[in-house]
C-alpha positions as CSV (number, residue, x, y, z in Angstrom):
1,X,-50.1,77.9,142.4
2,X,-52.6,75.4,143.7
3,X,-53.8,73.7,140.4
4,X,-52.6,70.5,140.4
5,X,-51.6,69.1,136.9
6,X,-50.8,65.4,135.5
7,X,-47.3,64.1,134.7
8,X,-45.3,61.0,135.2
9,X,-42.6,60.5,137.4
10,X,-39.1,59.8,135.4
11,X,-36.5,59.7,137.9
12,X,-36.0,59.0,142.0
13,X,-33.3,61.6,143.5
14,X,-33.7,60.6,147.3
15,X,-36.4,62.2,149.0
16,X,-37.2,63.9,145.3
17,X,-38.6,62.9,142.1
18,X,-38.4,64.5,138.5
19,X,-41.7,64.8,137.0
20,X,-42.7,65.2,133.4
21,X,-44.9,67.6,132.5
22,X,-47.8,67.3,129.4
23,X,-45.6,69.7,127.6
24,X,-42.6,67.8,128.6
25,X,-40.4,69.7,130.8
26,X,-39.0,68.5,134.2
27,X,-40.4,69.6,137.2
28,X,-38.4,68.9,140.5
29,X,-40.9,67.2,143.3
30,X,-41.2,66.2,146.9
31,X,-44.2,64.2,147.8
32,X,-46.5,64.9,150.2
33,X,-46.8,63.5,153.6
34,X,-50.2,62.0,153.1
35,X,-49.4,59.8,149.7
36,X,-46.7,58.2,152.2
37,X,-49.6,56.9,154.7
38,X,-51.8,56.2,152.0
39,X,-50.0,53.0,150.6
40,X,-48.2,50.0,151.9
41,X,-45.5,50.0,149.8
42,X,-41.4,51.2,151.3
43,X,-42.1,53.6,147.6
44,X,-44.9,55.4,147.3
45,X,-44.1,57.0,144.6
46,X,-42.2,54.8,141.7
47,X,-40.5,55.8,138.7
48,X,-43.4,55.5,135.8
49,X,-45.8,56.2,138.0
50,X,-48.6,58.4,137.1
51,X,-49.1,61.5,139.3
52,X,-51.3,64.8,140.4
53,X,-49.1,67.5,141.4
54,X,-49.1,71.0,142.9
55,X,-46.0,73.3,141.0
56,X,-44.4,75.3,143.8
57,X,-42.8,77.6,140.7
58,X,-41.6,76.4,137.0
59,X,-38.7,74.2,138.3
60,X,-40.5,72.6,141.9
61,X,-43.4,71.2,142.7
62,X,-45.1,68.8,145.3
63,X,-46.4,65.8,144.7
64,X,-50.6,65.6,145.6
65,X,-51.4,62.2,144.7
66,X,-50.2,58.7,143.1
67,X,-52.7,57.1,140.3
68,X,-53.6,53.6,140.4
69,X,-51.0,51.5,138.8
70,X,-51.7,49.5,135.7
71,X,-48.6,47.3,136.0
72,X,-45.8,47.4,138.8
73,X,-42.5,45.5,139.1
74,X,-41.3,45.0,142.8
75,X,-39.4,42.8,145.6
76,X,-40.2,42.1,149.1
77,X,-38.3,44.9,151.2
78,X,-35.1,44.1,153.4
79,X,-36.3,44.1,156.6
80,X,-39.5,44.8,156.6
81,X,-42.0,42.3,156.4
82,X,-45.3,43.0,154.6
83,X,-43.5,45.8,152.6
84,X,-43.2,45.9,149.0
85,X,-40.4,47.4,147.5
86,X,-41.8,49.2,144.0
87,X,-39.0,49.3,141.3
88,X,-40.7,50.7,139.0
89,X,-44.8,51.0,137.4
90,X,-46.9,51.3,134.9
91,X,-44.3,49.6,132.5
92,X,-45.3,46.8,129.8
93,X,-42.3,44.8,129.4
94,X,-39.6,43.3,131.9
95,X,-36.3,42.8,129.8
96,X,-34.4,40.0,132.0
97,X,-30.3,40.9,131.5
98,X,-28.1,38.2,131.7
99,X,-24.7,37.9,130.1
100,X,-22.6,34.5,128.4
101,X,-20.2,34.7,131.3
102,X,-18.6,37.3,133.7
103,X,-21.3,36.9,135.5
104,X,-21.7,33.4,134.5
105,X,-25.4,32.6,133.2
106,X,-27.7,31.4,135.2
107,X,-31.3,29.9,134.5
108,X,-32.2,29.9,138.4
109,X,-32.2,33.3,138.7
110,X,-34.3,34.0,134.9
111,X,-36.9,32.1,135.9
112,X,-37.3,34.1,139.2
113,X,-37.8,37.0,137.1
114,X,-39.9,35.1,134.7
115,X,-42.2,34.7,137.6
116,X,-41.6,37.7,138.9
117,X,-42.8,39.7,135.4
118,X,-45.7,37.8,135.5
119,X,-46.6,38.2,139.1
120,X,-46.8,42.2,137.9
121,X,-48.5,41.5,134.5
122,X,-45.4,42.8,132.9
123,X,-44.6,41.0,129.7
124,X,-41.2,39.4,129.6
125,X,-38.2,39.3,126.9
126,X,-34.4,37.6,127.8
127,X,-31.6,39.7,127.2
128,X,-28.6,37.7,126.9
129,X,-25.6,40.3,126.7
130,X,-21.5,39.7,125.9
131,X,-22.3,37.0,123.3
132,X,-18.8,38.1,121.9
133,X,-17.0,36.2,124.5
134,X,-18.3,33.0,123.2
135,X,-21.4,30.6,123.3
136,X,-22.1,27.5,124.5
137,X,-24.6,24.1,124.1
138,X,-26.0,25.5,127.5
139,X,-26.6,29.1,125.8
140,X,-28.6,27.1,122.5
141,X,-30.1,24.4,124.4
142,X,-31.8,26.8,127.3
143,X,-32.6,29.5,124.1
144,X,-34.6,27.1,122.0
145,X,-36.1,25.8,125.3
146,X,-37.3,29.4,126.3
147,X,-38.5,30.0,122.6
148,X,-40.6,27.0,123.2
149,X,-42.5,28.2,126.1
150,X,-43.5,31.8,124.4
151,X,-40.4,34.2,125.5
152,X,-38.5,36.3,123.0
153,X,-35.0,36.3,123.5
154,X,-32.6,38.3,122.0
155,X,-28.8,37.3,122.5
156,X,-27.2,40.8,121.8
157,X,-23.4,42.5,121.9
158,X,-23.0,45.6,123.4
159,X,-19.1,45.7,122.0
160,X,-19.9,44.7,118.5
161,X,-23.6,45.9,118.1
162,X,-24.8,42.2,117.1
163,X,-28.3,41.5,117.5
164,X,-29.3,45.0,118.0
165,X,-31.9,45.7,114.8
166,X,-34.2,43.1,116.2
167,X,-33.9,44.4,119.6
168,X,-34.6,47.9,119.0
169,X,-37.7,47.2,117.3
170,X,-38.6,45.3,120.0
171,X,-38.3,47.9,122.5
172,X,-40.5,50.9,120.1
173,X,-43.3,52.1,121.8
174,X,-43.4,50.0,124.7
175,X,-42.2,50.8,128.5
176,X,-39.4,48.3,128.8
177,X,-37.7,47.7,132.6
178,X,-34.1,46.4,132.5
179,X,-33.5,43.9,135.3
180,X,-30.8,41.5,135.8
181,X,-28.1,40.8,138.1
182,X,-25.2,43.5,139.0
183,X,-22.5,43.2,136.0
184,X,-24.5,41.6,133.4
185,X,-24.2,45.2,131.4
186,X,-27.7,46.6,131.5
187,X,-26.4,50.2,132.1
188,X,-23.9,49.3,128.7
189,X,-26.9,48.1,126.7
190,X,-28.5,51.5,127.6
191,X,-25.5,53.5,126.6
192,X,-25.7,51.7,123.2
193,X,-29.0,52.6,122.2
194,X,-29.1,55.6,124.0
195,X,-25.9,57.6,122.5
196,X,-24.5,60.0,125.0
197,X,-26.6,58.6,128.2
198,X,-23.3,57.5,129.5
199,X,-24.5,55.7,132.2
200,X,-21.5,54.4,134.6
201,X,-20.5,51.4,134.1
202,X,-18.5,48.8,136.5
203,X,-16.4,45.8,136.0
204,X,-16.9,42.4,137.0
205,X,-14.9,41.6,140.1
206,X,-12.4,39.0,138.7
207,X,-12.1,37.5,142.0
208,X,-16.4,36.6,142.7
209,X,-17.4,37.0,139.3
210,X,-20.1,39.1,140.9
211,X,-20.5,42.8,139.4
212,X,-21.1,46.1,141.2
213,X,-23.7,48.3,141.4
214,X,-23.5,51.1,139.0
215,X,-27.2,52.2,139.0
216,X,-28.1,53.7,142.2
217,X,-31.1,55.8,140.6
218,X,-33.9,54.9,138.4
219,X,-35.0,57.0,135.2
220,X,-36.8,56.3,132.7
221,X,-35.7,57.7,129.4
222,X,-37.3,57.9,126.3
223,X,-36.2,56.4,122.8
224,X,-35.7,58.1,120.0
225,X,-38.2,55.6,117.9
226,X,-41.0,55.9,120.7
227,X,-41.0,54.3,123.7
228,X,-39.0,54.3,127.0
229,X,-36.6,52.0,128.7
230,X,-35.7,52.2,132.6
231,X,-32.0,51.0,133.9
232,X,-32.6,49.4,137.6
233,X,-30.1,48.7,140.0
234,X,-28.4,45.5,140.0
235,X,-30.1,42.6,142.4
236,X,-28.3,40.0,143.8
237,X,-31.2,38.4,144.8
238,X,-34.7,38.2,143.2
239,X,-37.3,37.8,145.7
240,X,-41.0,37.2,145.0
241,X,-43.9,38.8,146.2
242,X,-47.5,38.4,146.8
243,X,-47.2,34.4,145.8
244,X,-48.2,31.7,147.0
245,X,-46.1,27.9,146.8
246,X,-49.4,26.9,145.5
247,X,-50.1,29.5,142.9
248,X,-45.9,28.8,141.5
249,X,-47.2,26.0,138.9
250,X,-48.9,28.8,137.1
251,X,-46.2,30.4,136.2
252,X,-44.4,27.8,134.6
253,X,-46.6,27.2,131.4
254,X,-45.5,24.3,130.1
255,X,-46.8,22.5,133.3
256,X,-49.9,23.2,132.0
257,X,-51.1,20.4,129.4
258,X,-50.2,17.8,132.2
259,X,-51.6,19.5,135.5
260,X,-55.1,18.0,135.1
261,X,-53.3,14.3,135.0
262,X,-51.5,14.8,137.9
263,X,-53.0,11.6,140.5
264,X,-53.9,14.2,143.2
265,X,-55.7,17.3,142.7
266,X,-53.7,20.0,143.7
267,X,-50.3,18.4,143.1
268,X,-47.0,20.3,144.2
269,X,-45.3,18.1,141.7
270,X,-42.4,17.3,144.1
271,X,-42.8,14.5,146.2
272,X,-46.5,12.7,144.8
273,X,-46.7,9.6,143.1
274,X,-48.1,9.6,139.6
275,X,-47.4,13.3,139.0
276,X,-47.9,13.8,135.3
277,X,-45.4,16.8,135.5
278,X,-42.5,14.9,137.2
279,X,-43.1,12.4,134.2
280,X,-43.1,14.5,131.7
281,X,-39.7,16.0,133.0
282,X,-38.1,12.3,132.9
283,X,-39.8,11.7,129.7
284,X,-37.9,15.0,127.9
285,X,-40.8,17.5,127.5
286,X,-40.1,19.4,129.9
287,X,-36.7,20.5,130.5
288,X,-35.1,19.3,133.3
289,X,-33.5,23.0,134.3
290,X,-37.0,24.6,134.1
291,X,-38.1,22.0,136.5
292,X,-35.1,22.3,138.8
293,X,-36.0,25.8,139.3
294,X,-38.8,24.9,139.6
295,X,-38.5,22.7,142.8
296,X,-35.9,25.6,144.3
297,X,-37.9,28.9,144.2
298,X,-41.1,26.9,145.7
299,X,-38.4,25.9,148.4
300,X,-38.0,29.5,149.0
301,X,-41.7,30.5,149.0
């Protein structure tokens, strides 16, 4: 068969990738030589992506050719400069995981998604998983403050169902990318509103409070109300790509209103006198953890 036919690619197997058909069966693929060359990405071909391929017989096939993507989610790639590691593409929503505690909750590393979903023009929602083992002032305060700047956040249990209704309708219709740090329960989430996905699941290591990975391979699966939602493998770092320290104020949007009386134009709001931002941190506008962040991710620029 040499017609080549559209489909989207669902899952990564290794060197293979599970296409959807129009008429929605799976077709088994490897990808051709010359989509590897053509990009500079470490993946070529991403889960979500949009794809041209040749069908070998009615179970294989090879890939031909990668569409442009519309949206993309990605890292820089271990050790290899330059390189951009794809996660997934073509998504429309980047729902950051975090949990209460075990692993203990942590702004610093939201915000580098925050950036991060921007950076891809994915829209961003906070997922904020195991609220039945308690909340906090820290949990309300940094809730309300997020809520303030534009992002949805949706504290949820995965044991108790709590916080789900909202959630769900949240997620129909729209290409939503779990991401979050390893442990924070993004393969449990999926289990609950995907009844018998059972994804594995891994414990919290009692000892580093860090999880494990338990999602080696991407898929996207599709919801029963419309929509899909794509599990990703736990990341123990978030680095950024394709960003300048200069561009970094743009992402934080409630910067904004005080950039333009900043006393030097451009200001890094760190270290310059009469930095309208820097005062409006001291004066309680902006919150002091946002800024924080703020100061550390442009250190690691």
């Amino acid at each position: 068969m040499d017609k080549l036919e559209p489909g989207i690619v669902v899952a990564t197997r290794g060197k293979f990738f599970d296409v959807r058909t129009e008429d929605g069966r799976r077709i088994s693929c490897e990808v051709r030589q010359k989509v590897k060359k053509e990009t500079v990405a470490t993946t070529p071909v991403a889960v979500g992506d949009d794809v041209l391929f040749n069908r070998i017989d009615e179970s294989s096939g090879v890939i031909e050719k990668v569409l442009r993507r519309r949206t993309s989610f990605g890292r820089p790639a271990k050790g290899e400069e330059g390189k951009l590691q794809v996660i997934a593409a073509n998504l429309e929503q980047l729902a950051v995981v975090v949990s209460v505690k075990s692993p203990k909750f942590k702004t610093g590393l939201i915000d580098r998604f925050l950036v991060a979903a921007r950076v891809g023009l994915l829209e961003p929602i906070i997922v904020i998983n195991k609220i039945d083992l308690g909340w906090s002032q820290e949990l309300t305060e940094a809730v309300s403050v997020y809520r303030q700047i534009g992002i949805p956040v949706f504290p949820l249990s995965a044991v108790t169902g709590e916080g789900f209704g909202d959630f769900r309708h949240y997620l129909r219709n729209r290409r939503t990318l779990f991401a979050g740090h390893s442990g924070v329960g993004k393969s449990t989430l999926l289990n609950y509103l995907l009844p018998g996905l059972n994804l594995k699941t891994k414990e919290v290591s009692t000892y580093s409070d860090r999880g494990t990975h338990a999602t080696t391979n991407i898929e996207l699966y599709e919801l029963t109300e419309g929509g899909f939602v794509v599990d990703s493998p736990g990341l123990k770092v978030m680095g950024l790509w394709e960003i300048e320290r200069d561009q970094l104020p743009f992402y934080f949007p409630e910067f904004e209103k005080f950039m333009p009386d900043c006393r030097f134009q451009p200001c890094s709001h760190t270290h310059e006198p009469d930095c309208a931002v820097k005062k409006g941190v001291e004066d309680g506008i902006i919150a002091r953890f946002r800024y924080e962040n703020y100061v550390a991710i442009g250190e690691s620029l």
